[in-house]
C-alpha positions in Angstrom: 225.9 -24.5 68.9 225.4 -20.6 68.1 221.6 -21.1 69.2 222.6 -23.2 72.6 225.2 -20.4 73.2 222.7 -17.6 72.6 224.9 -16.3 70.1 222.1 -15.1 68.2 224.0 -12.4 65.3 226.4 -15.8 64.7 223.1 -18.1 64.4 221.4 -15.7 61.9 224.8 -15.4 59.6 224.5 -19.3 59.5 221.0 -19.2 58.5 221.9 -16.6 55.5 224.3 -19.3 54.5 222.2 -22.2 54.8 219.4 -20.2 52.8 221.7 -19.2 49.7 222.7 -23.3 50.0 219.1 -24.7 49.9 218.4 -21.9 46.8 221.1 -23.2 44.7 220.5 -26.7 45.4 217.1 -26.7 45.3 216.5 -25.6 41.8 217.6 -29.3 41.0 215.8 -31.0 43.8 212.1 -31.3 42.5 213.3 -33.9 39.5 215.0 -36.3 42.5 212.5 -35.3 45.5 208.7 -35.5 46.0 207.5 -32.2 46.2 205.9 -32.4 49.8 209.3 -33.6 51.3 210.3 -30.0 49.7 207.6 -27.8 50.6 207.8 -29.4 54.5 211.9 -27.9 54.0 210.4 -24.9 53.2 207.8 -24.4 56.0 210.6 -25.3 58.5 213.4 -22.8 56.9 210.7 -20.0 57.1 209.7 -21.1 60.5 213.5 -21.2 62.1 213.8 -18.2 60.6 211.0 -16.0 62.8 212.5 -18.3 65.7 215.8 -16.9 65.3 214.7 -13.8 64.6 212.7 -13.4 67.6 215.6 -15.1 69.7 213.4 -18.2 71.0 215.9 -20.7 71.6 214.3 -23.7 72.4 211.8 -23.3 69.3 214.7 -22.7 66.9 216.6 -25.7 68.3 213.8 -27.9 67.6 212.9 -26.6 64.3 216.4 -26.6 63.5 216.1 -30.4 64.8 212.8 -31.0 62.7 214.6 -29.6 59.4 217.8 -32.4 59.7 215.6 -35.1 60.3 213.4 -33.9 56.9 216.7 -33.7 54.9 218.3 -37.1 56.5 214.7 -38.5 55.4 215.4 -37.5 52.4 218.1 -40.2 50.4 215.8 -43.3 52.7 212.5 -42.0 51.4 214.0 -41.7 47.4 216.4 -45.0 47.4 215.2 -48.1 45.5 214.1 -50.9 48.2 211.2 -53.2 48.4 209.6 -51.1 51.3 209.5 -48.7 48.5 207.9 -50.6 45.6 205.4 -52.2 47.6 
């Protein structure tokens, strides 16, 4: 909502936060994840954070878009189902 609001200094605080979230849980992450679905997270954190920096809102709200649907991916791509086995 800070980005559709143009409430740029507000959007940027969030981003800090989100950053200092992804470090700590991160760390952990490679044992459970597949180290592309983790280097895509990446690519897309660094990439919002030019967006936001340069106050492009339509390109921050989709990359901000793009990096939910990697981490929703995440728990369908890892659980145990036959799509996955076969």
């Amino acid at each position: 909502t800070s980005i559709e609001q143009s409430e740029w200094l507000r959007a940027e605080s969030s981003y800090q936060h989100l950053i200092e979230t992804w470090r700590k849980m991160s760390r952990y992450w490679p044992m459970l994840v597949h180290h592309q679905e983790l280097d895509r997270i990446e690519e897309s954190l660094t990439k919002l954070e030019v967006y936001l920096h340069y106050q492009e809102d339509k390109d921050s709200q989709a990359e901000l878009n793009n990096l939910i649907n990697l981490i929703r991916h995440i728990p369908q791509r890892e659980s145990l189902n036959l799509r996955n086995l076969f």
